[in-house]
N, C-alpha and C positions, 0 to 999 in steps of 0.2 A: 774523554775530556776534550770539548772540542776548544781548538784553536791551540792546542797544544802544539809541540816539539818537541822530539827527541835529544838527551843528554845522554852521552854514555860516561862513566866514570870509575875509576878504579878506587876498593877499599880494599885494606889489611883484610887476610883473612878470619880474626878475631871481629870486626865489625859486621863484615857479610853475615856471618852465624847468628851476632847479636839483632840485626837488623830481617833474617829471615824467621827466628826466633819471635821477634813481636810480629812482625807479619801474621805467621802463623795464630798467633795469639789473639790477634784482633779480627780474625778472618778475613785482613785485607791484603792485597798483593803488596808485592816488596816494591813496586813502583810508587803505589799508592801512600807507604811510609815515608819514602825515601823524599816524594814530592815535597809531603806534608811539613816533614822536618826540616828541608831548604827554604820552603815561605818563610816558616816560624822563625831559621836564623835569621833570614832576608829581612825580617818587616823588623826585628826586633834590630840589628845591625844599621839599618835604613835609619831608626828612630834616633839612634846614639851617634850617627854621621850628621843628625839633621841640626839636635841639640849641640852639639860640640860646634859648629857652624856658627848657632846664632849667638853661644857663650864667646866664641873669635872674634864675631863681630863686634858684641858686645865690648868685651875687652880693646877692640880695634879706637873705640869712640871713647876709650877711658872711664866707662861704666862701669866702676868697681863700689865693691862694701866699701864704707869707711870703717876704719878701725874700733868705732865703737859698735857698728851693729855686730863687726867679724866676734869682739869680745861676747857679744849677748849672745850669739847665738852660740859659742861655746859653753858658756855657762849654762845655756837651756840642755843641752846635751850632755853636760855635765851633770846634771840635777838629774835627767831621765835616766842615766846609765848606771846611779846610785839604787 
């Protein structure tokens, strides 16, 4: 991997297993997993820090539902869950 860096890190012994377990499984190193799976919380974490930001802001400038769209879309939800 180039432009990579070195992380060292400690898991419970039950996750090391589980984590050398699909290693094995996929025929790729336990780095290669471990990598994988940090982007995946990363970008997906990253996304939900990003949204919650512009819902702050949002709410910051008093851009809120009015109460009657808050009703409709419960009622939409309501109708789908039946």
């Amino acid at each position: 991997m180039a432009g990579s860096s070195v992380l060292t890190l400690r898991l419970d012994p039950k996750t090391k297993n589980q984590l050398d377990r699909l290693s094995r499984a996929i025929s790729r190193s336990r780095s290669f997993v471990a990598a994988e799976a940090i982007r995946e919380y990363v970008t997906l974490n990253a996304w939900q820090i990003e949204e919650t930001a512009k819902a702050v802001t949002e709410a910051d400038r008093g851009d809120f539902a009015t109460e009657a769209e808050v009703r409709r879309t419960l009622k939409r939800w309501a109708r789908r869950a039946r």
